[in-house]
C-alpha positions as CSV (number, residue, x, y, z in Angstrom):
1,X,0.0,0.0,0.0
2,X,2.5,2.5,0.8
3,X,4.6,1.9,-2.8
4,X,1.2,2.5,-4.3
5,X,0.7,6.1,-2.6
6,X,4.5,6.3,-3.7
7,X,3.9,5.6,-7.4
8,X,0.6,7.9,-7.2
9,X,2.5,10.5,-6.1
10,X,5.4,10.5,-8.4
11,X,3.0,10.2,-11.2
12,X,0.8,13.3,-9.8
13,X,4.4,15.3,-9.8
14,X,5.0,14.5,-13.3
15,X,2.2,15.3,-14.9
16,X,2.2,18.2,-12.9
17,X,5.9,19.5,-13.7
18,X,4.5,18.8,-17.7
19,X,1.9,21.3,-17.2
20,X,3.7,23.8,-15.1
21,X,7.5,23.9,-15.5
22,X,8.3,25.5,-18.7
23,X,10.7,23.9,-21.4
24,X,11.5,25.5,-24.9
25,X,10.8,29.5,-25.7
26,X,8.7,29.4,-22.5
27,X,5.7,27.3,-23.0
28,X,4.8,23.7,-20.8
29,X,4.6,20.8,-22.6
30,X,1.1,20.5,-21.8
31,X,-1.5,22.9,-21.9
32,X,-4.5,22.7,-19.6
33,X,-6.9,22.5,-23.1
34,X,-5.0,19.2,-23.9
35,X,-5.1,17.8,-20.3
36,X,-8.9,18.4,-20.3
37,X,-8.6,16.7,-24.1
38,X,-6.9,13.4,-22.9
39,X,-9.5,13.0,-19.3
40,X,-13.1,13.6,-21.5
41,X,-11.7,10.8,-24.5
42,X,-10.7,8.5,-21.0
43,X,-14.6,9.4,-19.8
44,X,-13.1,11.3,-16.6
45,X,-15.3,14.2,-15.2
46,X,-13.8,17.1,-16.3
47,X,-14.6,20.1,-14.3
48,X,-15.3,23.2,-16.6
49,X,-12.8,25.3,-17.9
50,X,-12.4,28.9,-17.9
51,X,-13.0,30.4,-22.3
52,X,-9.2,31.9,-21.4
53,X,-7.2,29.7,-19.6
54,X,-4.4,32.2,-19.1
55,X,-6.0,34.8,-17.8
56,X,-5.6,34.7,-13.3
57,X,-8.6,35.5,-11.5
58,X,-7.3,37.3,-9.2
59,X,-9.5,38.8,-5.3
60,X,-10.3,42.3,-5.0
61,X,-7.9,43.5,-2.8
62,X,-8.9,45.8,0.4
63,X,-7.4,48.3,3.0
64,X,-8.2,49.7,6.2
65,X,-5.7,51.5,9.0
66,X,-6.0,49.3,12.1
67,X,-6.1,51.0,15.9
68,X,-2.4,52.0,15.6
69,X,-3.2,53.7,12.2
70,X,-1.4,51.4,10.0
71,X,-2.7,50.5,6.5
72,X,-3.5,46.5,6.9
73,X,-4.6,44.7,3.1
74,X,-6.8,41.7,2.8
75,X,-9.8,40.1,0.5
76,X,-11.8,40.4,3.4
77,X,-12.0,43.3,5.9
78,X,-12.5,42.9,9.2
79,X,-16.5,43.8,10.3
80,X,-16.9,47.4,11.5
81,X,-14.1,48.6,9.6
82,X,-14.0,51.1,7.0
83,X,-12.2,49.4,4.2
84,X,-11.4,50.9,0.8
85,X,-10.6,48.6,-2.8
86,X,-6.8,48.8,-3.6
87,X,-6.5,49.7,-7.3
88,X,-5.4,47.1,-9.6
89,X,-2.5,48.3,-11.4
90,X,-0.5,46.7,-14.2
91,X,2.7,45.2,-14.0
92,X,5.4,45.6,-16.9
93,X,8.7,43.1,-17.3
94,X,11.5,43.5,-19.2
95,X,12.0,40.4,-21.3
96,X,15.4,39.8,-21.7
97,X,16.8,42.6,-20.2
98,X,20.5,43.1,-20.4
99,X,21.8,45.8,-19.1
100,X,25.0,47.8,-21.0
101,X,28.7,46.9,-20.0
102,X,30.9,50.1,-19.2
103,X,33.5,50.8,-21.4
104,X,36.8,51.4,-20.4
């Protein structure tokens, strides 16, 4: 029983890393569209998907100043408190950023 949870486990962990851990030019090896492919040909339940899987969902974001005035930030203010919605703001990356070398 215990090599069994073993084997589950390592099998869980793989298909995981295949649809997580990026290989080549940044993209997994499986996508979540072909996972959901693969379980409804095997007859597997397959919960319902998202129309854009890439997109995160991500909470509304609050703040309040707690009794020693400082600003405290949750998805769910305490009751009683007046709480405010943090803006969401965009985040920009610079993909393959290098910066310049001094010259001598």
């Amino acid at each position: 029983m215990k090599y069994l949870l073993i084997i589950i486990g390592l099998a869980v962990a793989v298909g995981a890393a295949l649809m997580f851990v990026p290989v080549k030019d940044g993209k997994t090896l499986l996508s979540p569209g072909q996972v959901q492919q693969m379980l409804e040909s095997a007859g597997a339940p397959v919960p319902e998907m998202a129309e854009d899987d890439s997109a995160e969902v991500l909470p509304t974001m609050f703040r309040w100043r707690d009794s020693k005035g400082n600003w405290q930030y949750g998805d769910r203010p305490p009751p009683g408190v007046e709480a405010e919605p943090v803006e969401e703001k965009s985040v920009q990356t610079l993909k393959d950023y290098k910066p310049q070398q001094d010259k001598p």
